[in-house]
Every structure is written in structure tokens, then in C-alpha cells.
C-alpha positions as a Markdown table, in Angstrom:
| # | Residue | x | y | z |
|---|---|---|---|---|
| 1 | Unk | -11.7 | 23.0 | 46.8 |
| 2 | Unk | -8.2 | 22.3 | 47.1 |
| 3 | Unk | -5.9 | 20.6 | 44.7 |
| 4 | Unk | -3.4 | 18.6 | 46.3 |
| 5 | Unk | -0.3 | 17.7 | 44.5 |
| 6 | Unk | 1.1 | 14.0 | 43.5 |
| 7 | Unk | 2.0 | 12.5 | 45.8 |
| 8 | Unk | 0.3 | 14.3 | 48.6 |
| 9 | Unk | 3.0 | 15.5 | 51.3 |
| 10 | Unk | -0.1 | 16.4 | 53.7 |
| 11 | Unk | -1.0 | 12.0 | 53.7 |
| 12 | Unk | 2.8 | 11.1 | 53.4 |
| 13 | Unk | 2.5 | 9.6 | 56.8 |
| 14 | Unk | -1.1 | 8.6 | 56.7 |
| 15 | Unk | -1.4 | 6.5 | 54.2 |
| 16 | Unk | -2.3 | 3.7 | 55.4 |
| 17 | Unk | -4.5 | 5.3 | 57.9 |
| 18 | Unk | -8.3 | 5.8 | 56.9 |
| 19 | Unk | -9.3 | 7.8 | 59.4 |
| 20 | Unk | -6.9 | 10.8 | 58.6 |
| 21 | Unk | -7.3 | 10.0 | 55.1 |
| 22 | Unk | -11.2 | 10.7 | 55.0 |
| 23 | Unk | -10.7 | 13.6 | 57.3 |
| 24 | Unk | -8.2 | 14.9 | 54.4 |
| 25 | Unk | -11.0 | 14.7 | 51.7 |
| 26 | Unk | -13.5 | 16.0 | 54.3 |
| 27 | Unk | -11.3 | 19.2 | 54.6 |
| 28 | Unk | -12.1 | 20.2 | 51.1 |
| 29 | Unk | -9.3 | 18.4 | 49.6 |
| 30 | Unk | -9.4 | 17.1 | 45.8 |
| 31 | Unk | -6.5 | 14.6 | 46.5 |
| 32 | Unk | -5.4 | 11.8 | 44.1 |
| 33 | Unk | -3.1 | 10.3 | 46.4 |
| 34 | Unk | -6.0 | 10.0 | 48.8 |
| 35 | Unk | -8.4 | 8.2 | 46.9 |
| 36 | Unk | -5.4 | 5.5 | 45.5 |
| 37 | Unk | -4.4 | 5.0 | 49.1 |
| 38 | Unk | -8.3 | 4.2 | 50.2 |
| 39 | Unk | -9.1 | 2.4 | 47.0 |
| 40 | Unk | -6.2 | 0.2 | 48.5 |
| 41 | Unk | -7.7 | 0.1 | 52.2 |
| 42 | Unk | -11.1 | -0.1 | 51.9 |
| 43 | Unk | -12.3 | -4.1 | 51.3 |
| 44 | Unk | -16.2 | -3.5 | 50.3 |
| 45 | Unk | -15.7 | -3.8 | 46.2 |
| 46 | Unk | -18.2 | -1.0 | 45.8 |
| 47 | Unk | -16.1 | 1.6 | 47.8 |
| 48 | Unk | -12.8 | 0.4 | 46.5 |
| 49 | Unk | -15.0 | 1.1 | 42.8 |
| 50 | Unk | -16.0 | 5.0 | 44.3 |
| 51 | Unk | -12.5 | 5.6 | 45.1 |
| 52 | Unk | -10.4 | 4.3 | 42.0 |
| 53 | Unk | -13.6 | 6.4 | 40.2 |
| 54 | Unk | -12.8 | 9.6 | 41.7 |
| 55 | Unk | -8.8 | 8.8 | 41.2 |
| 56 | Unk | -9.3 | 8.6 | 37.4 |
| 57 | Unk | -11.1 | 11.8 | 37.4 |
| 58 | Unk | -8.5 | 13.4 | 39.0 |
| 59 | Unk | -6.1 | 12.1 | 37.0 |
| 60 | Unk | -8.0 | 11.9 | 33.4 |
| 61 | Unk | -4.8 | 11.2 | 31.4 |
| 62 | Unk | -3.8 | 8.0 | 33.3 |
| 63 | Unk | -4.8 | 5.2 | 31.4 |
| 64 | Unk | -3.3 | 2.8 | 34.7 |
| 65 | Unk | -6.0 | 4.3 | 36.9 |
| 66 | Unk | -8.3 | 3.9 | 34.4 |
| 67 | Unk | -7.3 | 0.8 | 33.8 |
| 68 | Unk | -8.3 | -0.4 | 37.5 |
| 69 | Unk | -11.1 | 1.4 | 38.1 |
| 70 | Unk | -12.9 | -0.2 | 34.6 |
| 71 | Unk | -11.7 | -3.8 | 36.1 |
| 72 | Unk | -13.1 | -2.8 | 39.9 |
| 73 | Unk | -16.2 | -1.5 | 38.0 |
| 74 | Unk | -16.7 | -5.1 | 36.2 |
| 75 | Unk | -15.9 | -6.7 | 39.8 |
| 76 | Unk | -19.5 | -4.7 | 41.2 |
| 77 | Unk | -21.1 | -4.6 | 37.7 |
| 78 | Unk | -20.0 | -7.7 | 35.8 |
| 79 | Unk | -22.8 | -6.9 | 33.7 |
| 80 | Unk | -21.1 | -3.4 | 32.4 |
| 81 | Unk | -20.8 | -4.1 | 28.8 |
| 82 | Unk | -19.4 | 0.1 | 28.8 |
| 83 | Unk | -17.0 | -0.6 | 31.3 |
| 84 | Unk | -16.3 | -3.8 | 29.7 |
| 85 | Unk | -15.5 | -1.9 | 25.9 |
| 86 | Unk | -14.0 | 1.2 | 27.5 |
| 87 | Unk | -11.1 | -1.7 | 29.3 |
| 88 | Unk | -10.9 | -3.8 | 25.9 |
| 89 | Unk | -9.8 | -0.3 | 24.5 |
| 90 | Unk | -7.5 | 0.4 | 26.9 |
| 91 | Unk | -5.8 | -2.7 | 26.8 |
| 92 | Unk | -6.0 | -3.0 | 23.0 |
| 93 | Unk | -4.0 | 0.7 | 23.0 |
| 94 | Unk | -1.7 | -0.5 | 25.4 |
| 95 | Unk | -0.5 | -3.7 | 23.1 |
| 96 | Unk | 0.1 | -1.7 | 20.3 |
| 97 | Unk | 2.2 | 0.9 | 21.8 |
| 98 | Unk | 4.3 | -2.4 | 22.5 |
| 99 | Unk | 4.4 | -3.4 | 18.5 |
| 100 | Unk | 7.6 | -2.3 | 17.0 |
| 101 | Unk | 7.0 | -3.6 | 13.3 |
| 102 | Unk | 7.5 | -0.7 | 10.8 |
| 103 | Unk | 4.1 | -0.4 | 9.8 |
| 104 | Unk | 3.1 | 0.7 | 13.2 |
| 105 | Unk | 6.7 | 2.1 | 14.9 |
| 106 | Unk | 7.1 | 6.0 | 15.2 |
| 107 | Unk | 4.1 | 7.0 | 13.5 |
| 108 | Unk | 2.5 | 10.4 | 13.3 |
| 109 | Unk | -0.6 | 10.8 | 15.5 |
| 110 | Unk | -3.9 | 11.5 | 14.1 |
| 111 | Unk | -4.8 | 14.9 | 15.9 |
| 112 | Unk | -7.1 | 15.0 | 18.8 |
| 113 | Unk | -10.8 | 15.3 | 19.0 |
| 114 | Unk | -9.9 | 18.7 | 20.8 |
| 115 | Unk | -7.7 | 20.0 | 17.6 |
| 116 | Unk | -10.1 | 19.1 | 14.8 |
| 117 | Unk | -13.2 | 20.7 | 16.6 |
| 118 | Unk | -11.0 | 24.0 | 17.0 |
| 119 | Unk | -10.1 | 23.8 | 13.5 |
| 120 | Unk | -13.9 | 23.0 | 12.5 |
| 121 | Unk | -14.6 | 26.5 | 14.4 |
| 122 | Unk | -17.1 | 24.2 | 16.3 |
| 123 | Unk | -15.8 | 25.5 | 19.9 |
| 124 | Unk | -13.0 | 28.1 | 20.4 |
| 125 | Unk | -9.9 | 28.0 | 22.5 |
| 126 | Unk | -11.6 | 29.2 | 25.6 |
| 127 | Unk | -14.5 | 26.9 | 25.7 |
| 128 | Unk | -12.3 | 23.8 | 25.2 |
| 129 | Unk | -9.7 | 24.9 | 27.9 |
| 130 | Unk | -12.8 | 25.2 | 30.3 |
| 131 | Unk | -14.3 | 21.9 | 29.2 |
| 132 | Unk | -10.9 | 20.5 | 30.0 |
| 133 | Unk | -10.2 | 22.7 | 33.1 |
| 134 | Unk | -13.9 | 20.7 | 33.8 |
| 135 | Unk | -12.0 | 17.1 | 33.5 |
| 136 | Unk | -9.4 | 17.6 | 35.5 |
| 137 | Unk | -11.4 | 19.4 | 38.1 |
| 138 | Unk | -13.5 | 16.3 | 38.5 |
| 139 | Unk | -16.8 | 17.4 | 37.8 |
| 140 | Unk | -17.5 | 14.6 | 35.4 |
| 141 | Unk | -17.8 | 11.3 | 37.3 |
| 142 | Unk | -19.7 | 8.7 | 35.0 |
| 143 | Unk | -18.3 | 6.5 | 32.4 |
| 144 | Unk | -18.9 | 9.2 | 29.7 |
| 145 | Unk | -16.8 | 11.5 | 30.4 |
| 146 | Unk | -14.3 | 11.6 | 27.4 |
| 147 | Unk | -14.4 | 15.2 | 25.8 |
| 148 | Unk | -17.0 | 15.2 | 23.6 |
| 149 | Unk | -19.3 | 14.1 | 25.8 |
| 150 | Unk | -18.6 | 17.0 | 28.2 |
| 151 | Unk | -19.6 | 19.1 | 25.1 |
| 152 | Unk | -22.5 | 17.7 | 24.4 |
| 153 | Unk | -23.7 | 18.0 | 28.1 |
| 154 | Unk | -22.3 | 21.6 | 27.9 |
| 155 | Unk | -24.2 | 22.5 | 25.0 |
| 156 | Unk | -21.3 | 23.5 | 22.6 |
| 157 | Unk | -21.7 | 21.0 | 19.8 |
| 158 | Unk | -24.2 | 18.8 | 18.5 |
| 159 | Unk | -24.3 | 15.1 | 18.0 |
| 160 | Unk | -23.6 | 15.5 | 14.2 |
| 161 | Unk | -20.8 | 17.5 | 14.6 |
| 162 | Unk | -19.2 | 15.2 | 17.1 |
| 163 | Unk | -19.8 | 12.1 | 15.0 |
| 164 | Unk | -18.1 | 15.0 | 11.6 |
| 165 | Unk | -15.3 | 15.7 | 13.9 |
| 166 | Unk | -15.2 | 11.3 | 14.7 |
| 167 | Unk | -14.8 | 10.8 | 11.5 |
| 168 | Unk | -12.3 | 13.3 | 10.1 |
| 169 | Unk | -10.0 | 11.9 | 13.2 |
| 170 | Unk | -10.6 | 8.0 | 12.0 |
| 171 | Unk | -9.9 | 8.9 | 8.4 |
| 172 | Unk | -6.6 | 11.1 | 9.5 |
| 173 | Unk | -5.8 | 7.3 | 11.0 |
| 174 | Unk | -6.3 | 5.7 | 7.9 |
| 175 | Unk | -4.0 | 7.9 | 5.9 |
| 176 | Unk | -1.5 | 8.1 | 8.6 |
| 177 | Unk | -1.9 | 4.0 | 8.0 |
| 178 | Unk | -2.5 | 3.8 | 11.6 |
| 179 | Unk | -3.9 | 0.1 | 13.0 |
| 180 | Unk | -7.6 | 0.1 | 13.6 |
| 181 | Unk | -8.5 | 0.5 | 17.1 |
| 182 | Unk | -12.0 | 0.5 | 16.9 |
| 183 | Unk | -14.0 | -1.8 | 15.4 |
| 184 | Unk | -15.8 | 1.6 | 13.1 |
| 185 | Unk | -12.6 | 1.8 | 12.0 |
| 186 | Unk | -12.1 | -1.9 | 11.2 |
| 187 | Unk | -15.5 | -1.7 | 8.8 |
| 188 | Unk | -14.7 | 1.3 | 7.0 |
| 189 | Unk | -11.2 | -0.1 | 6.3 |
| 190 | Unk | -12.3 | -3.0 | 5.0 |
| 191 | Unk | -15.1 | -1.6 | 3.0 |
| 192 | Unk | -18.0 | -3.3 | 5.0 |
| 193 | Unk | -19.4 | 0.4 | 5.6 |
| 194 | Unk | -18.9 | 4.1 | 4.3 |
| 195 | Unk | -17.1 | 6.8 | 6.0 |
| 196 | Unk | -20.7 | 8.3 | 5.7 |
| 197 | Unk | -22.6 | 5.2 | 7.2 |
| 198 | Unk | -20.1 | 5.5 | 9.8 |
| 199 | Unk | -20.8 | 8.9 | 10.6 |
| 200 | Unk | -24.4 | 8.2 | 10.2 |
| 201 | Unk | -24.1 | 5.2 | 13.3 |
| 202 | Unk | -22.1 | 7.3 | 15.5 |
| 203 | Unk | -25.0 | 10.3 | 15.3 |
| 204 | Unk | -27.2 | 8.0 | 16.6 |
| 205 | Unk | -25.0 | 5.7 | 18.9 |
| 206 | Unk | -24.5 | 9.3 | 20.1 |
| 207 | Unk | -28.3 | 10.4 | 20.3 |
| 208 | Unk | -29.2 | 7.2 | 22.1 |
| 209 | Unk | -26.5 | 8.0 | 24.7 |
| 210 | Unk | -27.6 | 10.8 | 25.8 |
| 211 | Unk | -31.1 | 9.5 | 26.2 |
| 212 | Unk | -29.1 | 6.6 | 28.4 |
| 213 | Unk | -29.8 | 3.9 | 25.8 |
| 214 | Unk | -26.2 | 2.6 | 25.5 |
| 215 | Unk | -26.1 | 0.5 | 22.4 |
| 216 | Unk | -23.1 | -0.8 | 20.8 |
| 217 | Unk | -21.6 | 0.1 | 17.3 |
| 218 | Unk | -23.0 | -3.7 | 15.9 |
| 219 | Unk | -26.3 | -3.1 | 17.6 |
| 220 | Unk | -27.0 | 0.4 | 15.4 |
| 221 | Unk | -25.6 | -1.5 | 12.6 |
| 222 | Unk | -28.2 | -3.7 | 13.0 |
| 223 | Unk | -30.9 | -1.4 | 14.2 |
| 224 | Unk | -30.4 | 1.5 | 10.8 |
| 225 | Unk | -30.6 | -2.2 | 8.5 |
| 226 | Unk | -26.3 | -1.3 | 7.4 |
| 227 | Unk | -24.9 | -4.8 | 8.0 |
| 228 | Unk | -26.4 | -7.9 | 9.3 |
| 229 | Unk | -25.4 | -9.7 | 12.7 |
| 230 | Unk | -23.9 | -12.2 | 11.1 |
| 231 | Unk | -21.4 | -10.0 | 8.1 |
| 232 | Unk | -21.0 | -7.8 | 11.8 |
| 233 | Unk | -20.1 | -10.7 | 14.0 |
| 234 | Unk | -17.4 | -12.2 | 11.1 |
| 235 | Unk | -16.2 | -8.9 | 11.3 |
| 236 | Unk | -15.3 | -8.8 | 15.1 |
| 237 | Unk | -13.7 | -12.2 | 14.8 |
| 238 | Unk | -11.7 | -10.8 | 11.7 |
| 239 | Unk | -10.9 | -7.7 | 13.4 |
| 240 | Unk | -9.4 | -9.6 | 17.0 |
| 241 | Unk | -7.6 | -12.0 | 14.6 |
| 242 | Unk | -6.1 | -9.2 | 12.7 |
| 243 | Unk | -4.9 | -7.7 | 15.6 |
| 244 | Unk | -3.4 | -10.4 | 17.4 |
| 245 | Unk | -1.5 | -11.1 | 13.8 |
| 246 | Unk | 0.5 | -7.8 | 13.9 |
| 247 | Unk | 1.3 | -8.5 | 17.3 |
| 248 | Unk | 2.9 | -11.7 | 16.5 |
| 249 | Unk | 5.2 | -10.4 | 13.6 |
């Protein structure tokens, strides 16, 4: 396979041609340019999904990409309540980079999931630059393919010490007084649920995915007997209006 660079000078003059373009990919070609320029031809929503799919795996770092491919997915799936969280996130992460209030402006980060499983001797250097190599190489092509889920595929770590290394990266948040982004997050800051229950959802929430039983945060809530629906649907409505509070400072 061959990695084209962005933008492609090979497609400079066939972008708007499908023909060449396919022939491109068929080549042996792992082109992001490519795939954008066909997700923009193509009119069946299911193909116009593929490409935008295979654009964001090339490109794993742009949230825009992902951005359109979650919304194309919800076009052909409207169903997708995944597709439907993982673009709620997204666009949850791209309003607060827009809040300039002091509480949130020029904040230190929390470190990546990446960083605290190196320092938690859980992987080593190599194993993550491969698992990384891995996600910009394209190999991982469903919805799950943040990092940690390319470990646990891989082998390299278990559930429980995904849901540790979860955890130690929410509560660096907290003390770095960094807005809830999740709704996990929301609970334990209010005191609705324990770092530890927490921990104890996300092992399972984690378990149950890789069985394919995708169940939402509330829904284990529920399931382990933590919080009732209705303390757990009070605290969605509390968490939106929280955030849509700090935006309006």
C-alpha cells in the first residue's frame, strides 16, 4: 500500500472525475484526498457513508472528517445511537474549545489515554507506536476504533485496566478543574457515583462491547442497580443545562 500525501498531487486534476479516482485506489493507493473527493461525488448515502469512513481512518486526528462521516452514518443508520453519542461528543468538544471564561481558558490537559498506560507499565513504547502506526494505517474501520479499543483487540491490556487507566485520565480532569465532557464524568463530579462505581461501569460497558452488546453508560447504571433511571435521567438534563450555562457566561 501506498500512502499518498494531503492533498494528493497524483488526483490534482481528477478530482472531480470518478473514474480516475477509483482507478487511483485500485492501484494500491491509501489516499485521503481520494476518498473526500468521492465522498463528495458519489449520491447513494451508503457509499458517500464508505468513503467519509475510510477518510476518517486515514486521517484519525481530524475531528471535521469525523464529524461528517458520524452525521452521513446517522443519514443510512438513523438508528445509530454510537454514531449518535460519538457526534454529540464531538460537537460538545468543539463548543468548549470556543469558551473563553477563565474557568475553562488555557488550561492544562489531562494526559492521554496513550501516556497514563505507558506510565502504568501496561504497554511499552513500541507496542503503542504500533497500535498507533495501526490507526493511521487504516486497519481499524468500525466505530470503535479509539485506542483502547485497538488494545483490547490486540491483546495488550484488559478491560479492567482500560476502565484504571479511564479513570485516572477523568480524575486528572477534575483536578485540572476541567468541564465534564462525559456524562461519567458529570456523576462522579457531582457525587451521584464513586470514582470506583465508575470504574466498575466502564469494565463492564467495556466487556459488553466486545461481546457487540453496545449499552450506554445510564443503561449499566441501571443494569449493576448504581442509580435509578429516573436520579440518571435528572442527571442528563442537569448535565446539558450545565453546559449550555458556561457557554452563555
Amino acid at each position: 500500500m501506498k500512502v499518498c500525501p494531503y492533498p494528493c498531487p497524483i488526483i490534482a486534476r481528477d478530482r472531480n472525475d470518478i473514474t480516475a479516482l477509483r482507478q487511483h485506489l485500485l492501484e494500491g493507493h491509501q489516499c485521503l484526498d481520494t476518498w473526500l473527493s468521492l465522498s463528495r461525488l458519489v449520491d447513494d448515502p451508503r457509499q458517500r457513508r464508505d468513503c467519509l469512513e475510510r477518510a476518517a481512518v486515514l486521517a484519525p486526528e481530524d475531528q471535521k472528517i469525523r464529524e461528517e462521516w458520524l452525521k452521513a452514518v446517522l443519514v443510512v443508520e438513523p438508528d445509530n445511537t454510537s454514531a449518535e453519542s460519538l457526534l454529540r461528543e464531538i460537537e460538545t468538544l468543539r463548543l468548549l474549545s470556543d469558551v473563553k471564561t477563565n474557568y475553562f481558558h488555557e488550561q492544562p490537559r489531562a494526559r492521554l489515554l496513550g501516556d497514563i498506560l505507558l506510565d502504568m507499565q501496561v504497554i511499552t513504547p513500541s507496542e503503542l507506536q504500533e497500535v498507533l502506526k495501526m490507526q493511521s494505517d487504516g486497519m481499524a474501520i468500525i466505530t470503535d476504533r479509539r485506542l483502547g479499543q485497538i488494545l483490547l483487540r490486540q491483546k495488550l491490556i484488559t478491560p479492567s485496566k482500560l476502565a484504571r487507566a479511564l479513570i485516572i485520565q477523568q480524575q486528572e480532569r477534575s483536578s485540572l478543574r476541567i468541564a465534564p465532557q462525559v456524562l461519567g464524568e458529570y456523576l462522579v463530579e457531582q457525587q451521584l457515583i464513586t470514582p470506583e462505581q465508575l470504574e466498575k461501569v466502564l469494565i463492564e460497558q467495556i466487556r459488553l462491547d466486545q461481546k457487540g452488546q453496545r449499552l450506554s453508560l445510564g443503561q449499566i447504571l441501571i443494569r449493576l442497580r448504581i442509580l435509578p433511571p429516573k436520579v440518571i435521567e435528572k442527571a442528563v438534563t442537569d448535565h446539558q443545562r450545565a453546559f449550555w450555562a458556561k457557554l452563555d457566561k
